[in-house]
C-alpha positions in Angstrom: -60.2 -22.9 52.5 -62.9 -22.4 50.2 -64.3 -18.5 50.4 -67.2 -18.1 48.6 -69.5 -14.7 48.6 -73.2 -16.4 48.5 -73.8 -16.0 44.6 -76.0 -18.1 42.1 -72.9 -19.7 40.9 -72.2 -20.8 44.5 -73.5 -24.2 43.8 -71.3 -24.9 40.7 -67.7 -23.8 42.5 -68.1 -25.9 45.4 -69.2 -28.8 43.2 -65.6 -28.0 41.5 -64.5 -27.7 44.3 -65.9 -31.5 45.9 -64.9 -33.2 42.6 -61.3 -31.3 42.5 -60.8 -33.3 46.3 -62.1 -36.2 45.1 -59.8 -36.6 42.6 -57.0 -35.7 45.1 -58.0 -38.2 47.3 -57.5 -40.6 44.5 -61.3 -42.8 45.4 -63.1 -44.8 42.7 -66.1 -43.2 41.0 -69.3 -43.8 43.4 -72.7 -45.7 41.3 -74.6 -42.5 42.8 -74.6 -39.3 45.1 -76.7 -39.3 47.9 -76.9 -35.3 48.2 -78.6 -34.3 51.7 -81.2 -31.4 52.6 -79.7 -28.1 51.6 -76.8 -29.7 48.9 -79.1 -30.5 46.3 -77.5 -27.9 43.8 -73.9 -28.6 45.0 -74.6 -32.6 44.3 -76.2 -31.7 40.9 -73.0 -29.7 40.0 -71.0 -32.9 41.2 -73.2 -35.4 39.6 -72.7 -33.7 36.2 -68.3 -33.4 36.7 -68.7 -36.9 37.7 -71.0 -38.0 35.0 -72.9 -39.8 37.9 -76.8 -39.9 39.1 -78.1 -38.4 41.8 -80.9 -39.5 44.1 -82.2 -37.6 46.6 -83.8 -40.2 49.2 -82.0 -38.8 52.0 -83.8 -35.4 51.6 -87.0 -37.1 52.2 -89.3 -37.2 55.5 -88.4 -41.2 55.7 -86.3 -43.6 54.0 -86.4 -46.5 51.7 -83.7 -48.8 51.1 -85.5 -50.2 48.1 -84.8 -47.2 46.0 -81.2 -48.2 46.0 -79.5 -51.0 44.5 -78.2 -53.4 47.0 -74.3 -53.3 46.9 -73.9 -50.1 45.5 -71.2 -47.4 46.2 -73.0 -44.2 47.5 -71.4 -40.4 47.9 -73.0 -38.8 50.6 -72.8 -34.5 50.0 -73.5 -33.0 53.6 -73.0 -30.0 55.1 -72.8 -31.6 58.9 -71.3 -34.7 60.2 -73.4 -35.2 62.6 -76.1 -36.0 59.6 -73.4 -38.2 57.7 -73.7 -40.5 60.6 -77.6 -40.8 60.5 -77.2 -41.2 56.4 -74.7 -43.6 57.0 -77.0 -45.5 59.5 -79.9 -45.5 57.2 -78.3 -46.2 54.0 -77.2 -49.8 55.9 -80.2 -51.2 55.0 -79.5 -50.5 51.7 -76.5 -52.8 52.0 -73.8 -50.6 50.4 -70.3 -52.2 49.4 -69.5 -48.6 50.2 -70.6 -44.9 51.4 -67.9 -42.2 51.1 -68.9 -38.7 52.1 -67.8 -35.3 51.5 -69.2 -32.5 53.9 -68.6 -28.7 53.6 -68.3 -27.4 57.2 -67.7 -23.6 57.5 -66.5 -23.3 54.1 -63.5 -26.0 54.5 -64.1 -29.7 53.3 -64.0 -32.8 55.1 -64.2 -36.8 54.0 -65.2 -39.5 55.3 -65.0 -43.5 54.1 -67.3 -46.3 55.8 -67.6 -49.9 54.2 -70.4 -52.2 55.1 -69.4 -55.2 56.7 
């Protein structure tokens, strides 16, 4: 479990922390992190470990699929699952080969996989 004392470097250690389980978990790199409200800073801290982009369409009011590329493997950072699965739901339209997601839940970290079919 991840204890962390809210700090300005908060950000930075749990994106350490993200990319330290994503390398555990062995997945290919995603084309670009998807961070959503609140995990801005954490995905930006990711984003630069990963040497990946980061977009953050799912912050916004609505949703475009057209600011994606079509086929693309997306990393959704959340904090609840419950807004994985409306990400995940949106970003369909977007046509993703993949989404995977990592989500911070009371300080411990979950995953998720989905593949577009």
């Amino acid at each position: 479990m991840l204890l962390l004392r809210r700090t300005e470097h908060a950000p930075e250690a749990i994106g350490a922390y993200f990319w330290l389980q994503w390398d555990r978990l062995g997945w290919p790199l995603p084309d670009r992190l998807l961070p959503l409200r609140g995990m801005s800073r954490v995905a930006l801290a990711i984003g630069d470990l990963m040497e990946r982009p980061i977009s953050p369409v799912l912050t916004f009011p609505w949703f475009d699929a057209e600011m994606l590329e079509k086929g693309g493997t997306f990393l959704v950072i959340a904090r609840t699952k419950m807004g994985v699965e409306k990400a995940v739901r949106n970003l369909g339209e977007a046509f993703p080969k993949r989404v995977y997601a990592l989500i911070l839940i009371h300080g411990k970290l979950d995953f998720a996989t989905f593949e577009h079919r």
